[in-house]
N, CA, C and O atoms as a printed pandas DataFrame, in Angstrom:
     atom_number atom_name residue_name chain_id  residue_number  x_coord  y_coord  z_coord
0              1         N          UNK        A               1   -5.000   19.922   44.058
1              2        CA          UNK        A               1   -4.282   20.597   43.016
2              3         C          UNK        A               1   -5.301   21.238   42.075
3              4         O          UNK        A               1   -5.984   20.553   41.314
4              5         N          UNK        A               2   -5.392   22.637   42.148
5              6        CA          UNK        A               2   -6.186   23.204   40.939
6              7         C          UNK        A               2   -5.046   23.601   39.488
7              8         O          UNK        A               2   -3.859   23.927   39.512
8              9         N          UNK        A               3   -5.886   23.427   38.441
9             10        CA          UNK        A               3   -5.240   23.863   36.872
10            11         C          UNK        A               3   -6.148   25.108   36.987
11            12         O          UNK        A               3   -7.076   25.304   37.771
12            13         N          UNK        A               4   -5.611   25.966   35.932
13            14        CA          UNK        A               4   -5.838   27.260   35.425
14            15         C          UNK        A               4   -6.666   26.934   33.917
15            16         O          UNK        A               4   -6.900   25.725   33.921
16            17         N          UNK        A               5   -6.923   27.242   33.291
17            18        CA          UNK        A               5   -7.513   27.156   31.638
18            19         C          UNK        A               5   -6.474   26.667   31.004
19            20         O          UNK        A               5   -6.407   25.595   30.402
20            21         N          UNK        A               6   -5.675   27.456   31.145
21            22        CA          UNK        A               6   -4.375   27.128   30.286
22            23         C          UNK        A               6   -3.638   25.644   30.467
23            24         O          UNK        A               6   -3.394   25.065   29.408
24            25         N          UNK        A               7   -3.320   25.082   31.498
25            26        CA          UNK        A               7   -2.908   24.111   32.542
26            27         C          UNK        A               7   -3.976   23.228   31.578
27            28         O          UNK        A               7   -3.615   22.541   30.623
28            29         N          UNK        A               8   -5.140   23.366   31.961
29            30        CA          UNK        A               8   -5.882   22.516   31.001
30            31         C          UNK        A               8   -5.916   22.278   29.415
31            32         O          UNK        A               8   -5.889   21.174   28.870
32            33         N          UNK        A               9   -5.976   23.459   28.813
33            34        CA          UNK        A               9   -5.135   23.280   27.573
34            35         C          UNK        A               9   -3.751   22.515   27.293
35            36         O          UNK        A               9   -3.762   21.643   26.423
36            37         N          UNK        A              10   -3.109   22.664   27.664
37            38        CA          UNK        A              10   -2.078   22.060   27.948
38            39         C          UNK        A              10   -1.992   20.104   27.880
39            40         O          UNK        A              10   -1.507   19.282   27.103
40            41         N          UNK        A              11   -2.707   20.063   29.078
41            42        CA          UNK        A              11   -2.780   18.666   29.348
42            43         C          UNK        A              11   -3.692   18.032   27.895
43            44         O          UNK        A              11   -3.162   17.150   27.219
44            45         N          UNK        A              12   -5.099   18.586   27.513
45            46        CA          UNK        A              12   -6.179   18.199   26.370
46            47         C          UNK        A              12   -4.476   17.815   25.472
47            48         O          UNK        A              12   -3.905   16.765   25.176
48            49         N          UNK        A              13   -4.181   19.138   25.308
49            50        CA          UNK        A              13   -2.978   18.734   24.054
50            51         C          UNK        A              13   -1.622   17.989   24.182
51            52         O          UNK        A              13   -0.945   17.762   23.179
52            53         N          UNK        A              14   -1.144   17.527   25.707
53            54        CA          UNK        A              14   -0.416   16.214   25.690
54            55         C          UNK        A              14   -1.522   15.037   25.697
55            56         O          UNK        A              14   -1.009   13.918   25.645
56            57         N          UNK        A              15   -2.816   15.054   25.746
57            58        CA          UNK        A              15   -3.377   13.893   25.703
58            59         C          UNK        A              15   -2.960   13.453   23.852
59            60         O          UNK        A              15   -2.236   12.641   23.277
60            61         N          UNK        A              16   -3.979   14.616   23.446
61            62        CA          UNK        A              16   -3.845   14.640   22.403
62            63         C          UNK        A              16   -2.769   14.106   21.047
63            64         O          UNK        A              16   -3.002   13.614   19.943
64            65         N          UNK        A              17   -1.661   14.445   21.692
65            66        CA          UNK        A              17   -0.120   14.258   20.604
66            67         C          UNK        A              17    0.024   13.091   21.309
67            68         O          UNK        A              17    0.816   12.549   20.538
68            69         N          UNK        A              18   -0.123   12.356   22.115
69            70        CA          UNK        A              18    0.011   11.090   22.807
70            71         C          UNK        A              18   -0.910   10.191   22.112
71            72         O          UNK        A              18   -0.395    9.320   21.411
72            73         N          UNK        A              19   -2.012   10.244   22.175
73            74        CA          UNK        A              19   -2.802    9.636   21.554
74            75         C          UNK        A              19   -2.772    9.499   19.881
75            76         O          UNK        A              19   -3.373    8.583   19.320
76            77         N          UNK        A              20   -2.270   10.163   19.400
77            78        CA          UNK        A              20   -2.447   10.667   18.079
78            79         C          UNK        A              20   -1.121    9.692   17.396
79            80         O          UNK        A              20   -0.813    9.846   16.214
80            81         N          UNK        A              21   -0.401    8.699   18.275
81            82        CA          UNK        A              21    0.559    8.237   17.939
82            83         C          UNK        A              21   -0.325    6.509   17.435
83            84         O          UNK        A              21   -0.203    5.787   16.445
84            85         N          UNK        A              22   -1.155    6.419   18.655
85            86        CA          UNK        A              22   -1.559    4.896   18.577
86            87         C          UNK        A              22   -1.776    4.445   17.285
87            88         O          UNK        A              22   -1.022    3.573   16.851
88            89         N          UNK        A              23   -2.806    4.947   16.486
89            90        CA          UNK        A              23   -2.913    4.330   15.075
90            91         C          UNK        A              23   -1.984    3.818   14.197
91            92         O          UNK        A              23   -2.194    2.863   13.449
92            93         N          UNK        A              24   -0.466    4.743   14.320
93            94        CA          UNK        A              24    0.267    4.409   13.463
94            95         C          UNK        A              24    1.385    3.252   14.301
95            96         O          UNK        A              24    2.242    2.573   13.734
96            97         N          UNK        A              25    1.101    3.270   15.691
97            98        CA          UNK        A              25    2.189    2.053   16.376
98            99         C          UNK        A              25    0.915    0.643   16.370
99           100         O          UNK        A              25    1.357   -0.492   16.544
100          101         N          UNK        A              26   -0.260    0.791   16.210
101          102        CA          UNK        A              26   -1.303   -0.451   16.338
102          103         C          UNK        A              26   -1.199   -0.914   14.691
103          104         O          UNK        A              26   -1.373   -2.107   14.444
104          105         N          UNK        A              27   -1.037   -0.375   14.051
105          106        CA          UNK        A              27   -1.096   -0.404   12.401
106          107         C          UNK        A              27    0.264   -1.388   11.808
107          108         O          UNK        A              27    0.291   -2.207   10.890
108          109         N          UNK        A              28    1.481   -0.863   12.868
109          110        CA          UNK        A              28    2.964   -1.478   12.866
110          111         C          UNK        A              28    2.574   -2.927   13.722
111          112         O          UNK        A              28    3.180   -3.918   13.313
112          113         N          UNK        A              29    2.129   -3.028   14.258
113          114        CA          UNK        A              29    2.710   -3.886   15.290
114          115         C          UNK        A              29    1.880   -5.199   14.810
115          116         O          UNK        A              29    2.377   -6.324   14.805
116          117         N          UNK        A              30    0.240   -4.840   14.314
117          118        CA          UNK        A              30   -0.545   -5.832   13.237
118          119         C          UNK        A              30    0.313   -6.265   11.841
119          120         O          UNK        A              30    0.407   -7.449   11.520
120          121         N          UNK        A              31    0.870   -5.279   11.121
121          122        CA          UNK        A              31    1.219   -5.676    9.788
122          123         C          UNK        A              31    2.564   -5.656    9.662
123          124         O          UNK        A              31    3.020   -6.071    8.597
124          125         N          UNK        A              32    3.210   -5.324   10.385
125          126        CA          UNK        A              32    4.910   -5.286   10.284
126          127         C          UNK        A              32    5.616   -4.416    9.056
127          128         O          UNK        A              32    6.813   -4.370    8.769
128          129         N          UNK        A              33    4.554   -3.776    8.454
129          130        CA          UNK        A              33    5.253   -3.010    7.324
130          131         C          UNK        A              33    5.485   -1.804    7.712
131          132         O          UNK        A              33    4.718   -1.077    8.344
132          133         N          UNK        A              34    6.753   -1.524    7.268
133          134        CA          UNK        A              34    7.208    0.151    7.934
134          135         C          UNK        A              34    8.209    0.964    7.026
135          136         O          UNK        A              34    9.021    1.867    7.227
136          137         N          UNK        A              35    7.712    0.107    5.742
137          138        CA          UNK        A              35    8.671    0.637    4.040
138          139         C          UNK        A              35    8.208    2.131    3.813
139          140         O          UNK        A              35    8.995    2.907    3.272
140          141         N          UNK        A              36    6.913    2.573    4.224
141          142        CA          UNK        A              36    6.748    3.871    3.784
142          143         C          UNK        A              36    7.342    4.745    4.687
143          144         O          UNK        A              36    8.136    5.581    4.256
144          145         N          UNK        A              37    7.020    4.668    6.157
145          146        CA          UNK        A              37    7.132    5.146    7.335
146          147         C          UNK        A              37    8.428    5.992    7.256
147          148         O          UNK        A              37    9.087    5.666    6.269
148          149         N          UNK        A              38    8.958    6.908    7.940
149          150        CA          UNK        A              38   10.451    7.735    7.064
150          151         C          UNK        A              38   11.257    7.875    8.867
151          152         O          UNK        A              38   10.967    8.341    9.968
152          153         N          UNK        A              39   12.441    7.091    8.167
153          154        CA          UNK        A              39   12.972    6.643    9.678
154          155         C          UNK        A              39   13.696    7.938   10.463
155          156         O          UNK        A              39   14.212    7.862   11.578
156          157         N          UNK        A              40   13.624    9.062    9.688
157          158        CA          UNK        A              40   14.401   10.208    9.978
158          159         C          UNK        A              40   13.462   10.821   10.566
159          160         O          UNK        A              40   13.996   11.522   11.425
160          161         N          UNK        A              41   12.093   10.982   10.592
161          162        CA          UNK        A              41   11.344   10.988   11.193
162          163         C          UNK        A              41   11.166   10.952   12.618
163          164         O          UNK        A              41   11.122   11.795   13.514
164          165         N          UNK        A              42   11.072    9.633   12.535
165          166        CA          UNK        A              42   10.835    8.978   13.841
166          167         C          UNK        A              42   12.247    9.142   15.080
167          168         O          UNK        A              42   12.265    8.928   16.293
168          169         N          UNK        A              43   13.203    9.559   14.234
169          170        CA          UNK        A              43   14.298    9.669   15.305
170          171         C          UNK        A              43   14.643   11.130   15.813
171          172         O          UNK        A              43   15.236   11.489   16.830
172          173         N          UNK        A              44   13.972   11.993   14.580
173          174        CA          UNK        A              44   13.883   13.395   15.217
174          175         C          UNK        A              44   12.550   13.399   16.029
175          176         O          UNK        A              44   12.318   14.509   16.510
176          177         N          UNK        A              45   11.690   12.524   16.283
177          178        CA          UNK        A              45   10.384   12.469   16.995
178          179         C          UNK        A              45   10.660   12.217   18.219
179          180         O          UNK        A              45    9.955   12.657   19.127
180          181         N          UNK        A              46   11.786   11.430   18.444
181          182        CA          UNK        A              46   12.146   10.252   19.750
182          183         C          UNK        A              46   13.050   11.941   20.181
183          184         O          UNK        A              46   12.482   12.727   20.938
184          185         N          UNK        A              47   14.036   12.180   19.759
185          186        CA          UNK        A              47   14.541   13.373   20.530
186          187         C          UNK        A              47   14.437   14.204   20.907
187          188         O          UNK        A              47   15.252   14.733   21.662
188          189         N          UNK        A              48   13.124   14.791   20.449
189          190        CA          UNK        A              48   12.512   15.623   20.951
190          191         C          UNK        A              48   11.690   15.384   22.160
191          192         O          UNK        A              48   11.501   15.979   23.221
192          193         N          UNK        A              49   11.343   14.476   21.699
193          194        CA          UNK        A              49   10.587   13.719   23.066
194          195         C          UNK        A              49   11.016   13.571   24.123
195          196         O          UNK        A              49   10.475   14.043   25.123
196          197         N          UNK        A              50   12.109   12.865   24.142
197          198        CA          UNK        A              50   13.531   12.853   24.946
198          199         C          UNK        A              50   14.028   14.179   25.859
199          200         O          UNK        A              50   14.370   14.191   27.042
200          201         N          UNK        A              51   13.949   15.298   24.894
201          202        CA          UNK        A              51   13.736   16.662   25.172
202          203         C          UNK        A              51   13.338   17.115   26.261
203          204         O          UNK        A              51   13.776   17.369   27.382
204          205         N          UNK        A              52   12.166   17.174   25.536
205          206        CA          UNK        A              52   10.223   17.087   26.487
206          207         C          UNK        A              52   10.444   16.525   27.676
207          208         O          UNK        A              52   10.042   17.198   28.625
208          209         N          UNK        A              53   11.031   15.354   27.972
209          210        CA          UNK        A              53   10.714   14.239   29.131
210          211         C          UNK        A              53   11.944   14.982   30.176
211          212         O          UNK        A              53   11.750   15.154   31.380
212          213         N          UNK        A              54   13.215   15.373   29.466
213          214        CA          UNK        A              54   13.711   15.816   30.421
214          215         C          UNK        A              54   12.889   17.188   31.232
215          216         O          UNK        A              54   12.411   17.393   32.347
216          217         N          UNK        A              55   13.027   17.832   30.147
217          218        CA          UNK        A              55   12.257   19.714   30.698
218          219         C          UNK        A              55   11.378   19.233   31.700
219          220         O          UNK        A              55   11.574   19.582   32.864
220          221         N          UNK        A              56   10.342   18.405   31.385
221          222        CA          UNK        A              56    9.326   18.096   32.034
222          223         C          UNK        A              56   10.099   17.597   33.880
223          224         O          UNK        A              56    9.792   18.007   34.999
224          225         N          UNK        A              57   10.952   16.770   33.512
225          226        CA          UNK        A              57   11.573   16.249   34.993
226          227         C          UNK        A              57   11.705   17.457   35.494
227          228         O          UNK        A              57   10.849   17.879   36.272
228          229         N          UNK        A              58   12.927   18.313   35.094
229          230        CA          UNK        A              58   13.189   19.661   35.413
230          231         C          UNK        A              58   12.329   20.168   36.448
231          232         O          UNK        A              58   12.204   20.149   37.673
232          233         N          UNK        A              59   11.632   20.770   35.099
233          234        CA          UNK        A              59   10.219   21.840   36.528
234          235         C          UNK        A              59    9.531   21.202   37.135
235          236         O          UNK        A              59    8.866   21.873   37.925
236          237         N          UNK        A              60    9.186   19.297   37.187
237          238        CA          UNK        A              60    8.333   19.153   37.911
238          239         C          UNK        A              60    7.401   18.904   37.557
239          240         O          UNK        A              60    6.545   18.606   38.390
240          241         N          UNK        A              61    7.026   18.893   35.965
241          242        CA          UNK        A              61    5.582   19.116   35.344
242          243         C          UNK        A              61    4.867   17.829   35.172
243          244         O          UNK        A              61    4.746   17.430   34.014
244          245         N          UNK        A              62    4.367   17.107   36.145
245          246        CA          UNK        A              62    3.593   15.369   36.259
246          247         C          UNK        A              62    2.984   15.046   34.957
247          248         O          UNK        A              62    3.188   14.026   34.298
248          249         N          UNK        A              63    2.134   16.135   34.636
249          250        CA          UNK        A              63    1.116   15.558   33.007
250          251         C          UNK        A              63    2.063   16.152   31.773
251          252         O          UNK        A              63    1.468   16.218   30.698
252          253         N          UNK        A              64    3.574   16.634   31.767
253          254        CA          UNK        A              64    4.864   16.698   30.768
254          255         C          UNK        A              64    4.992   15.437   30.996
255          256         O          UNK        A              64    4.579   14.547   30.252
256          257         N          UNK        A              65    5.572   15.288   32.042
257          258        CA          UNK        A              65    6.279   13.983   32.358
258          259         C          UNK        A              65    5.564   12.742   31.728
259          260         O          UNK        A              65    6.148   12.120   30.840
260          261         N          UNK        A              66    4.227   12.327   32.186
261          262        CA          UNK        A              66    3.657   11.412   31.863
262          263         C          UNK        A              66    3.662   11.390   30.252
263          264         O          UNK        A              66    4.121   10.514   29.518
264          265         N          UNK        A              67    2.988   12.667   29.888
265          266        CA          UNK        A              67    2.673   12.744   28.401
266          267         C          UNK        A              67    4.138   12.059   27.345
267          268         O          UNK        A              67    4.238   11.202   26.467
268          269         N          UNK        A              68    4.797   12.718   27.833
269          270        CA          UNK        A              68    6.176   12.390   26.628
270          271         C          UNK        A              68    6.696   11.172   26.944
271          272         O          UNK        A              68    7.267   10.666   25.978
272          273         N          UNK        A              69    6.717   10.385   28.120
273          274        CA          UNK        A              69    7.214    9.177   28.970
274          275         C          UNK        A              69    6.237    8.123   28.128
275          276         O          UNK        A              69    6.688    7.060   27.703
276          277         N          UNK        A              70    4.961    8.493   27.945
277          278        CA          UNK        A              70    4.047    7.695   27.033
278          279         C          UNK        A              70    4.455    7.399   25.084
279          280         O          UNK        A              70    4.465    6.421   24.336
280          281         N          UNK        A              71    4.725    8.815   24.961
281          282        CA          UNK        A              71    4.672    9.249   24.072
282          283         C          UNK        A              71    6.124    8.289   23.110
283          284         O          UNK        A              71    6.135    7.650   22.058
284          285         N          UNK        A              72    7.053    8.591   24.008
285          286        CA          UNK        A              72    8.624    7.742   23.900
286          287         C          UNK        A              72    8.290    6.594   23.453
287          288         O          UNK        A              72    8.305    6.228   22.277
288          289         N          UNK        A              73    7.848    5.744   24.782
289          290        CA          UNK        A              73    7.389    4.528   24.525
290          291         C          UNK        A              73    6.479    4.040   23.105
291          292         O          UNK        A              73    6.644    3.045   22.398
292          293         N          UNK        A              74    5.651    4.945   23.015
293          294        CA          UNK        A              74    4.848    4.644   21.544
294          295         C          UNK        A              74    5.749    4.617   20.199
295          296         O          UNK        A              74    5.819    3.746   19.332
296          297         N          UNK        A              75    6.716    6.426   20.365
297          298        CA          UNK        A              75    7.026    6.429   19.116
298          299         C          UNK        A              75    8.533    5.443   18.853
299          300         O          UNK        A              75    9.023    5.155   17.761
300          301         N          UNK        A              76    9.025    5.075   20.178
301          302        CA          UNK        A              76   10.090    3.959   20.172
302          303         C          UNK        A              76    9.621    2.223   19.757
303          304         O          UNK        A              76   10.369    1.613   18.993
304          305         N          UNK        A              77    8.823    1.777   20.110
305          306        CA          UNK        A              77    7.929    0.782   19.510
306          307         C          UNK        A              77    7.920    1.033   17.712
307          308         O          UNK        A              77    8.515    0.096   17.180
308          309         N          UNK        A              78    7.429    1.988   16.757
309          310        CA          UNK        A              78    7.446    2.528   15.770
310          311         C          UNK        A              78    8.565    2.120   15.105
311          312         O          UNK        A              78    8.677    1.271   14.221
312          313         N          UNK        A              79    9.664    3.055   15.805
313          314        CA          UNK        A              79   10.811    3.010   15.676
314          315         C          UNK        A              79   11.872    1.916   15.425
315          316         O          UNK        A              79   12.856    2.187   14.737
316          317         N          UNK        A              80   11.743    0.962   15.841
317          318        CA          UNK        A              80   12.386   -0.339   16.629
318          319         C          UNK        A              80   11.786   -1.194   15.247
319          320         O          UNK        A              80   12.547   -1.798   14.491
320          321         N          UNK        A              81   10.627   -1.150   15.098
321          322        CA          UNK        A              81    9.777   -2.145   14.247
322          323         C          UNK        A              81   10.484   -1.357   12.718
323          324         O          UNK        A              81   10.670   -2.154   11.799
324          325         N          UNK        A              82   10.872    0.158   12.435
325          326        CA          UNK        A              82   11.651    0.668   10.959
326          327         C          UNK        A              82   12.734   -0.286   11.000
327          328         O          UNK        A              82   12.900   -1.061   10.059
328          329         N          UNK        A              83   13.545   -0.293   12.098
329          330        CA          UNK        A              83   14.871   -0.243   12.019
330          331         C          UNK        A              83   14.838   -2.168   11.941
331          332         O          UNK        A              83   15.729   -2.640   11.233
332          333         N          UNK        A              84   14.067   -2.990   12.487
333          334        CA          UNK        A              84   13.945   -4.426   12.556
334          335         C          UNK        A              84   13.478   -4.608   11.069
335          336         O          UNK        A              84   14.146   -5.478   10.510
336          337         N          UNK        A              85   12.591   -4.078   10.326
337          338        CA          UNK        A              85   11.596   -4.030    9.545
338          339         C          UNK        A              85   12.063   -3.535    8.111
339          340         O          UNK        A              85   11.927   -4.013    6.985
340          341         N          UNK        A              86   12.770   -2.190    8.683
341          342        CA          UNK        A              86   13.013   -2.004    7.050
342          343         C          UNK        A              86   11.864   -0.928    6.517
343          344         O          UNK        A              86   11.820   -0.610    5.328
């Protein structure tokens, strides 16, 4: 399988927004505080994602798929810990 430049761009920046989640789900999951965190947020985050994960099934796109399938999981963890948490 060859990528194009772009294809690669692409993937750098689902690594990227994937990754860019951990700090704030490793930060939750150590301290349990999630009073600042804004739960409206996180649920327009999850649906979009949701979004993403379908489109991605759609065309076929393996590093969509993976990226937002990751991504779910992180920002649902987050999520789960507002709504338990407060």
């Amino acid at each position: 399988m060859t990528y194009n430049f772009i294809s690669v761009i692409g993937i750098v920046a689902a690594f990227c927004t994937t990754i860019a989640q951990l700090p704030q789900v490793i930060k939750v999951l150590k301290t349990h505080q999630t009073r600042d965190i804004s739960l409206w947020m996180y649920i327009i985050i999850n649906i979009g994602v949701i979004l993403w994960l379908i489109y991605g099934l759609y065309i076929f796109d393996f590093p969509l798929i993976i990226a937002n399938a990751v991504t779910f999981i992180l920002t649902m963890i987050v999520l789960i810990m507002k709504i338990k948490h407060g």
